[in-house]
N, C-alpha and C positions, 0 to 999 in steps of 0.2 A: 559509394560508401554510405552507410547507414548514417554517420553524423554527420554526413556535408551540411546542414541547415544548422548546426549547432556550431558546427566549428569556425564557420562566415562570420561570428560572432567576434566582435575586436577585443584584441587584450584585455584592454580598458575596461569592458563589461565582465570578461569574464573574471579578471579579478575581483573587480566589485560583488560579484555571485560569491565567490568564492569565499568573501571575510564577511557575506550578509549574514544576522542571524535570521534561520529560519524553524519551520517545524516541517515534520512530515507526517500527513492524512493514511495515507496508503501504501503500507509497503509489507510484502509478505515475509514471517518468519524465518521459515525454511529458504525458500530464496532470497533473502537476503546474505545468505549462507557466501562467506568470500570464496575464491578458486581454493585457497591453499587447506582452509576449515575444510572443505567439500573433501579436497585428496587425501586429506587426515583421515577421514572419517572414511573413504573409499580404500584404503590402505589398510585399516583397523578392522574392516567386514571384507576383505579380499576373498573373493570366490564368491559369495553372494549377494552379487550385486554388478550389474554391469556399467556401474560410475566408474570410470579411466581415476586412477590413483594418481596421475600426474598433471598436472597443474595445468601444463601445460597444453593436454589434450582435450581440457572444457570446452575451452572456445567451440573447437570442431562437435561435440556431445551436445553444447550448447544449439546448435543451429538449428531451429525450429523448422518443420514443412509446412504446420498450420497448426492452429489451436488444439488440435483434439493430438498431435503430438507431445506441443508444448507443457500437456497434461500430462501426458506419459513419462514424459523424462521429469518434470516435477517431483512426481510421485515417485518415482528410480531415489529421487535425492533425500525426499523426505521419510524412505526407508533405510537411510542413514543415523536415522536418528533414534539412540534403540535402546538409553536410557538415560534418568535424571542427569551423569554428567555432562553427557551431550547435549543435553537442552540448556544446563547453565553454561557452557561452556560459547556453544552457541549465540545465546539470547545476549551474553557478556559484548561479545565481539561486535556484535550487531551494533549496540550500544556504541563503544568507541569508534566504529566507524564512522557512525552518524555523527557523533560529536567532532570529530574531525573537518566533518565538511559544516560546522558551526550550526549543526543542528541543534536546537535547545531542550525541544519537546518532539516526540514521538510517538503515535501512533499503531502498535504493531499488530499485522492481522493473524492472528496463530489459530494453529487448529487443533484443537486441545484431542478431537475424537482420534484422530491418525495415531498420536503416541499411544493415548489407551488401546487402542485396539491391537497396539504392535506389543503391549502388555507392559508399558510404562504405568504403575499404579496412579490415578490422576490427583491424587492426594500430592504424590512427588514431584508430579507433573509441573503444580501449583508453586509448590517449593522453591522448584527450580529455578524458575520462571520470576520469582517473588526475590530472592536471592539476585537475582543479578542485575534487576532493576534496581536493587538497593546499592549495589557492587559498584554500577556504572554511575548511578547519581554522583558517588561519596568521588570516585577516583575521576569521572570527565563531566561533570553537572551536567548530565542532561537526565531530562523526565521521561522515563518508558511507560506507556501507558499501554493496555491492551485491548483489543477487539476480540472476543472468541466466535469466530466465525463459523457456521456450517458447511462442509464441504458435501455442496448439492447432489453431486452423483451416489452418494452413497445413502441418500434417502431417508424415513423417516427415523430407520435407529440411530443415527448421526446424529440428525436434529437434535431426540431426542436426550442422546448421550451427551452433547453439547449444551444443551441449555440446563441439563442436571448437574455438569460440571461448575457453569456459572454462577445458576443460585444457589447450589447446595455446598460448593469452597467458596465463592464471592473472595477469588484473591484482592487484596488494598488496588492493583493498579489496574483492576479493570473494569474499561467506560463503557463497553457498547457490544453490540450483538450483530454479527453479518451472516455474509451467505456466499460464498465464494462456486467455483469448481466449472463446468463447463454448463453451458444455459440449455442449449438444447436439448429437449427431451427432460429437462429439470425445471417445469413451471413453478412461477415463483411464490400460487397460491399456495401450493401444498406447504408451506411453512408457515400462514399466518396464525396458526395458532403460538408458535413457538417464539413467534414474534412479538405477539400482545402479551404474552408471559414477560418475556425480554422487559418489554416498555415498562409492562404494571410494574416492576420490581425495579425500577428506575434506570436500567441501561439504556442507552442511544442507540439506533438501529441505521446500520450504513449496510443495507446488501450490495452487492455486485448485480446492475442490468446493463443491458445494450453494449456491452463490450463485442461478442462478438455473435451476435445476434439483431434484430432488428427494433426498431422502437417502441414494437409492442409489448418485449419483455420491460422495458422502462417503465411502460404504462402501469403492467401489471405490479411491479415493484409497488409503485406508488399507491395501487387500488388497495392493495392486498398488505402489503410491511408496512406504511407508516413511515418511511425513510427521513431523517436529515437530512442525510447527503448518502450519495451513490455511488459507488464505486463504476469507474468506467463511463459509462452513461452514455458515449460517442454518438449511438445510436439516434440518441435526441435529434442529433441535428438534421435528418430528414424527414423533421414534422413540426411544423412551426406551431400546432395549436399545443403538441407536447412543450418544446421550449418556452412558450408563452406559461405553459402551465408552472416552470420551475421555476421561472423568473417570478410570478407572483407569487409564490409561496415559501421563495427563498429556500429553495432545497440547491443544494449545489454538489457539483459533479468535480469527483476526485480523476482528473485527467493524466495519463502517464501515455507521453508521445511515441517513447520508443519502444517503451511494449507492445505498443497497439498496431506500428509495423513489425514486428520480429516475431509476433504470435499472425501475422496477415491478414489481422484485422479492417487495416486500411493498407494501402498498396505501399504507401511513401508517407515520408515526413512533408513532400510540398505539398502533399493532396491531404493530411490530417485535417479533418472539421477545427480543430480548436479555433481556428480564426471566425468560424460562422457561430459557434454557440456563442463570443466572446460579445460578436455583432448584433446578435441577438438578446443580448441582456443576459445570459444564464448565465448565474456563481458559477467560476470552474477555482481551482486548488491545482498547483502544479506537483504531480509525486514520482516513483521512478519504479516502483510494485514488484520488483524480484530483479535487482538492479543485477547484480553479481549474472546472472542467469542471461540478461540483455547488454552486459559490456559497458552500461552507464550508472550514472549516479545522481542523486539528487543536485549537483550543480551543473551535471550535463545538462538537465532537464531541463531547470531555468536557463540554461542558454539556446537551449532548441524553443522554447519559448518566447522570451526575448528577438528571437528569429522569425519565427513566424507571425509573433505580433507587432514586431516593429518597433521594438519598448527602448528609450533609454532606462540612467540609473533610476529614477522616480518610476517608471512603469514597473518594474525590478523588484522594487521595493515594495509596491502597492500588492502585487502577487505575494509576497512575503506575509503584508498584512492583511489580505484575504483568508490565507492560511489561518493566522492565527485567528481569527475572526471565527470560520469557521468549525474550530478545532473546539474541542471538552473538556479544556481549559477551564478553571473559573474568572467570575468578573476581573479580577484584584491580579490576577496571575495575566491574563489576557492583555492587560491594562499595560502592566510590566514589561512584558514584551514586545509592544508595540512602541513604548519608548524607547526601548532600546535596538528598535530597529528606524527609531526616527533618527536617535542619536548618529548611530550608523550613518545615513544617509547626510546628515549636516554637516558631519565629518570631512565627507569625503566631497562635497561639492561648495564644502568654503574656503 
């Protein structure tokens, strides 16, 4: 069973995950989309589209053969999305879910080209999207913050239409500029131009490398984007002069366990690198990147985590404050957080 490493996990921890505050780095839009959102929307486009309307038949739609599937039924989902209500509707839910699992701040990676090109105008786009980060603050505090990411396979008019969307609406809640979609055959120089746009105009750039490719797309990430932090990055850990390289420059790799087996990335959760990059010194961030789509959650994750690295509630907690650490936060707000995930912890071990 896919969670046996998470689930060895004792009450006791997982409770503790469960009432931690935390944030999340990496987690995609559209898939973060829940089973019941997904059959709504699969039930409201009936006939064009081959998303199963019943809830219950995701799981089995869900089951990936490899990455260049897991793309395919992606994009089945994100052709659900087909205007402005559906993006607020969506972005809304996402929001309380995360709040739920006592997420504070969030991260989201959207891909603002997919909706324009399905002829969502990106004006409304914006809107939508602006509106229900307002919606979910006021009704479950938490902070949605955005990434507009390029979805790589679709090349340079994507880019393009992506980074025009960014600086030319510059909605309030968005921090950064990625690069999403499948790696191969999508090198990750052909975007540095769109990238240094990105930067000059003050966004943070987190592309996606070595997910399911090898370390040399990491490399190139680095040569060519300018990254923060990296989405994925697994890759790193079969190249020690790369992980030396991230550890001293303090880029850190946004890691999601169970994606990384459900897409076949890596074979297993007991054979997942995290435990070598951790050994190694590289910054990782625990995140769950199209949870709904892989059957987990952001507090699965820190407990496959907590699994694999062996962590009581303190090791638990320290991942929590990595997170924020890492995150486009500011000083004062960062600060904030991190006491209230110390309080957290004092709490629960006095």
């Amino acid at each position: 069973m896919l969670h046996d490493v998470g689930e060895t996990v004792g009450r006791t921890t997982q409770h503790f995950i469960a009432g931690l505050p935390k944030v999340e780095l990496h987690v995609h839009h559209v898939g973060s989309a829940s089973p019941q959102t997904v059959a709504r929307l699969a039930a409201r486009h009936e006939g064009s589209s081959p998303v199963p309307a019943d809830p219950d038949l995701l799981a089995d739609y869900f089951q990936f053969t490899d990455f260049a599937h897991f793309i395919e039924v992606y994009l089945s989902v994100v052709d659900l999305i087909r205007d402005p209500e559906d993006v607020l509707t969506l972005t809304y839910d996402i929001g309380a879910g995360l709040a739920a699992q006592q997420v504070r701040y969030a991260e989201l990676t959207i891909t603002p080209y997919s909706s324009v090109k399905r002829g969502i105008p990106a004006q409304a786009f914006c809107e939508a999207i602006e509106e229900a980060r307002q919606r979910a603050a006021r009704d479950h505090g938490i902070q949605l913050r955005w990434c507009f990411d390029i979805p790589g396979e679709a090349g340079f008019e994507a880019a393009q239409t992506t980074l025009e969307v960014a600086l030319g609406l510059r909605p309030d809640g968005l921090v950064s500029f990625g690069l999403a979609g499948p790696e191969r055959g999508v090198p990750r120089g052909q975007f540095a131009e769109h990238f240094a746009a990105a930067r000059a105009a003050g966004l943070h750039c987190v592309p996606h490398a070595g997910e399911s490719t090898g370390a040399q797309t990491v490399w190139d990430a680095v040569h060519h984007l300018t990254p923060e932090r990296i989405g994925h990055g697994i890759a790193a850990a079969r190249d020690e002069t790369l992980m030396a390289y991230l550890t001293d420059h303090d880029i850190a790799l946004e890691v999601c366990p169970t994606s990384n087996v459900c897409t076949r990335a890596v074979p297993s959760l007991a054979e997942h690198p995290l435990r070598a990059l951790v050994a190694a010194g590289v910054p990782v961030t625990i995140n769950s990147d199209d949870p709904p789509m892989f059957s987990t959650t952001l507090n699965q994750e820190y407990a496959v985590a907590a699994r694999l690295l062996d962590l009581d509630d303190e090791g638990v907690a320290e991942l929590a404050r990595r997170a924020v650490r890492y995150s486009f936060l500011d000083t004062q707000e960062k600060a904030g957080l991190l006491a209230e995930i110390d309080a957290y912890l004092a709490g629960r071990v006095s």
